[in-house]
N, C-alpha and C positions, 0 to 999 in steps of 0.2 A: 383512814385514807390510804390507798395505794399507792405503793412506792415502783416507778418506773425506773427502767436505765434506759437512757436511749442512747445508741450508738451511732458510730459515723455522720456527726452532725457537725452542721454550719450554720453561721449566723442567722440564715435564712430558714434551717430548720426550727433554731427556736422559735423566731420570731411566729411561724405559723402555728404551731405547735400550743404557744403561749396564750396564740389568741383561739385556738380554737378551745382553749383548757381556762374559758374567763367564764362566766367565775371558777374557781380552781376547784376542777374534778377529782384529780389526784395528782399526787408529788411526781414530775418529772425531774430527774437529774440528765444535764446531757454530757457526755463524752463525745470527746473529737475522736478519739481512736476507735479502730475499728475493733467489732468483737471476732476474738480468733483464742486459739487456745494461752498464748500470753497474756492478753487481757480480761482475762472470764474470771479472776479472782475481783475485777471491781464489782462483780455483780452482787456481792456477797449481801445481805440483808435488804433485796428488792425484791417483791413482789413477781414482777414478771421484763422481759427483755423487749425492748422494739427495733430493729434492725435493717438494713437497708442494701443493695443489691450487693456489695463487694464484702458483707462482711461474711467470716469463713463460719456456721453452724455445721461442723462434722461430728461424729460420734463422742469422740474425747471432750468437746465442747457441751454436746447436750448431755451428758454425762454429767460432769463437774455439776453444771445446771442444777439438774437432778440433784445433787449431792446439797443443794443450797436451796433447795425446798422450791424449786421456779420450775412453774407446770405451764406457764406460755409465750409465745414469742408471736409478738407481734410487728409483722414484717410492713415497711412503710415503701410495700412497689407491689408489681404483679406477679413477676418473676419469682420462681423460687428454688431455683437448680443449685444457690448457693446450700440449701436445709438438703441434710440426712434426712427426709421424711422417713422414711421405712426405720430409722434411729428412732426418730422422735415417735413415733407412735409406739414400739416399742416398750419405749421408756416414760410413754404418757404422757407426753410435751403434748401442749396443743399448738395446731403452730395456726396462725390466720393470715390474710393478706388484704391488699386492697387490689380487688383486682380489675377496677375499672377507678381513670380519674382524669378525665380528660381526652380519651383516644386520642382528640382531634389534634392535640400540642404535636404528640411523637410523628402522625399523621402530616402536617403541617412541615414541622420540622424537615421530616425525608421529602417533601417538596421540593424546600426550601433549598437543600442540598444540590438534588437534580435541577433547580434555575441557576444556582451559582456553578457549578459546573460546566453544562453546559454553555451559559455566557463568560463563561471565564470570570466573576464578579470579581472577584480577591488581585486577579494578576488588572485586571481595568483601576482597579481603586488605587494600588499601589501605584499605576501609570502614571493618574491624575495629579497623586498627590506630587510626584516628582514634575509635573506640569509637562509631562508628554502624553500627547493626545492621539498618537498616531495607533489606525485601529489592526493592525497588520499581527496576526497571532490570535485575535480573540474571536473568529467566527464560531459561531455554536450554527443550531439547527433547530428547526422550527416545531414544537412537542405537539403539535398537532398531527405532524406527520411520523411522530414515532408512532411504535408500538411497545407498551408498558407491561413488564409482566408482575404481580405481586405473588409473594408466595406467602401465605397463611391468612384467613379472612375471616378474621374473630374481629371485637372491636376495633383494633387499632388500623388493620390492612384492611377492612371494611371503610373507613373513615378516609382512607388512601385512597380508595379508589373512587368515593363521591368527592374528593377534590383533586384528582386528576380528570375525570370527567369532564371537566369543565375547558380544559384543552384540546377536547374533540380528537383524543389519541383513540387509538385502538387499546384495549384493554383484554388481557388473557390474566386468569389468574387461577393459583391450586393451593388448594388445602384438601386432606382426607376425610375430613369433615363439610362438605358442602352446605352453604346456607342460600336459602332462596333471594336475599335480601345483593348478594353479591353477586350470584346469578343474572338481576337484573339489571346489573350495572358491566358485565365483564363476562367472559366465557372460559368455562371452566376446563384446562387444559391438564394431559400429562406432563409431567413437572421435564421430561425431555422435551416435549415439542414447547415448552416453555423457552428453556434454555436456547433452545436452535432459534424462534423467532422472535425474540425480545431484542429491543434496542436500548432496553433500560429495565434492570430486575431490583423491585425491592423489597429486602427479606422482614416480612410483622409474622415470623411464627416464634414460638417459645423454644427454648434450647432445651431438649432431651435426648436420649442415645440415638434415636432415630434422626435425630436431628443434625447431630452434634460434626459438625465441617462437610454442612452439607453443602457447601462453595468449596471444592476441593480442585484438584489439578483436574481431574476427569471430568467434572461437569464444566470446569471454566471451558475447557476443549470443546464439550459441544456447545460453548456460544456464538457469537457473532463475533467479527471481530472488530474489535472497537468499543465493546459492550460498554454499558455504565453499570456500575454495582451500588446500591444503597442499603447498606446495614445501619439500622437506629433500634436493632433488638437485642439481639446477645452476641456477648465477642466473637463468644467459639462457632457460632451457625458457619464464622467462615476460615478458611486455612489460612493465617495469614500471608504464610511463606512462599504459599502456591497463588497467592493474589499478586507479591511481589514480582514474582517470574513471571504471570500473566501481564504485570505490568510492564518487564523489561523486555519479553519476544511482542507486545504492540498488541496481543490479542483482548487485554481491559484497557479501553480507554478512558474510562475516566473510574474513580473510587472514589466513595465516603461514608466515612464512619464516624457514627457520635459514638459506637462501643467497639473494646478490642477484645481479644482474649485474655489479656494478663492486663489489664486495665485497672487491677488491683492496687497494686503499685504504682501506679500514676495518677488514677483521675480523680478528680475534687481535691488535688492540693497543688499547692507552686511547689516547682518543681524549678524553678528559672534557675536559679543559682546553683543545679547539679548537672553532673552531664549525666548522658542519659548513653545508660549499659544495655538497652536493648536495638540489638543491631537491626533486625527485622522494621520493629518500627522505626524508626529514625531514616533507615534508608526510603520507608513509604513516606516519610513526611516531606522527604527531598525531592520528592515528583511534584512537577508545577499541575498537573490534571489529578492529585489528590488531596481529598477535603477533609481532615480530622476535625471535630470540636468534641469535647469533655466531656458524654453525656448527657448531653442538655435536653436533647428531644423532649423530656419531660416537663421542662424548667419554666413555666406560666403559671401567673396569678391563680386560676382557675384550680390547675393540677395540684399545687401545693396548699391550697383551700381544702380542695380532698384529699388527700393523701392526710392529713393532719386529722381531719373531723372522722375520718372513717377509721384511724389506726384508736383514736381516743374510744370510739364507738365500738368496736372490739376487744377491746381492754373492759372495756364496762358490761358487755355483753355477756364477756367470759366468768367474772367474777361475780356473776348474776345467774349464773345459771342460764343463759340463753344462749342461742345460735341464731347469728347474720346471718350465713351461709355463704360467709366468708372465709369459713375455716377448711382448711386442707383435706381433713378426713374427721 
């Protein structure tokens, strides 16, 4: 029976995990910590690694790996800019992922975002609950008459835009890859005439060099002013610092992120009883028109149903001699 490690887990990754592993496939052990090159000694006499968006796979890591006889890592998300690929293949890791489990959660989720925002939901609740009613601050605007831009239209910003449809917005959207499927739902625009006529942009492309702080000072400038930003992909897609200043000269109006750049160090654990040394975030969290939550876009029944059957099915795949066509390279 193979012997797994799994990393950066929570109660709720066993629990999926256990049930997708009944009757028992192979031996999971889980760690809470994540893997990075201080913890790469617990992997010592496992079979193969499972891993998940925040934990660090760089060269020194898939090295050590190597050194402990572990030829796969099986990643439990889509994303994979945390893995040295060009490492791992190298050094003949195989690396796999899941890279479909749900679109429609993270899809959903950045919805969800852009209705609390826009209705002010969070600053209304806290109204109520102090039993003031008065509606004076929380006018939003009617998303029928926006216009929505998505930028990348693979599953998940595919999935965004047949459930913003349904609000009868005008719809632009860009990816370098055009798909006929998104064509028919939205019009495929240069990512500047994006920026210039959007009242609401939200980022589903993956995080690569080309990617990497593509919300920067210069593109916030050609927006609208007032803009709404929706990131539920990768931290880095936006410049934090330059989202803050966009915040304080009035040119974003509203922000939300379920991911940050350094997200590492914060998300999926309590944090309540520290105070929190990143100045950048903390001053974004002090703005009443910005939305953080933890990463959750992903976080439904549905999603962690897959993300478990497909990471186990990978693992089995690998050790079998077959390919999902899940695997990286």
């Amino acid at each position: 029976m193979k012997k797994i490690a799994v990393f950066s887990t929570k109660p709720y990754d066993k629990a999926f995990l256990d049930r997708a592993n009944t009757p028992t496939r192979m031996q999971l052990d889980y760690f809470e910590t994540r893997l990075k090159r201080e913890s790469v000694k617990l992997v010592e006499g496992y079979d193969a690694v499972s891993c998940f968006v925040n934990d660090i796979v760089d060269e020194s890591v898939l090295q050590c790996l190597v050194d402990m006889g572990i030829s796969l890592i099986v990643l439990r998300c889509a994303g994979f800019n945390n893995v040295d690929l060009a490492a791992a293949q190298r050094l003949g890791v195989q690396v796999s992922r899941v890279p479909s489990y749900s679109p429609e959660s993270v899809a959903e989720h950045a919805v969800a975002m852009m209705l609390a925002l826009n209705r002010k939901i969070n600053k209304a609740y806290n109204r109520v609950k102090e039993h003031n009613f008065d509606l004076d601050g929380l006018m939003g605007f009617n998303m029928q008459q926006a216009t929505i831009g998505v930028i990348g239209t693979g599953k998940i910003g595919l999935a965004a835009l047949r459930a913003l449809r349904g609000f009868g917005s005008t719809l632009l959207c860009h990816d370098p890859y055009p798909n006929d499927e998104a064509a028919a739902l939205a019009d495929y625009v240069p990512l500047d005439t994006l920026f210039r006529t959007c009242d609401i942009i939200s980022l589903h492309c993956p995080l690569m060099e080309s990617t990497y702080h593509l919300i920067d000072k210069t593109s916030i400038a050609q927006m609208k002013d007032g803009v709404m930003l929706i990131n539920t992909s990768r931290g880095a897609l936006l410049n934090a610092q330059d989202a803050l200043d966009g915040m304080k000269q009035g040119k974003i109006g509203y922000l939300g992120l379920d991911v940050y750049e350094l997200e590492g160090e914060l998300f999926f654990r309590d944090l309540s009883d520290r105070v929190m040394h990143d100045d950048v975030f903390g001053l974004l969290l002090s703005y009443h028109n910005v939305l953080v939550t933890g990463h959750q876009g992903y976080f439904t029944r549905e999603a962690l149903t897959e993300i478990a059957q497909t990471t186990l099915n990978n693992v089995e795949a690998h050790f079998s001699g077959r390919r999902t066509g899940n695997e990286l390279f």
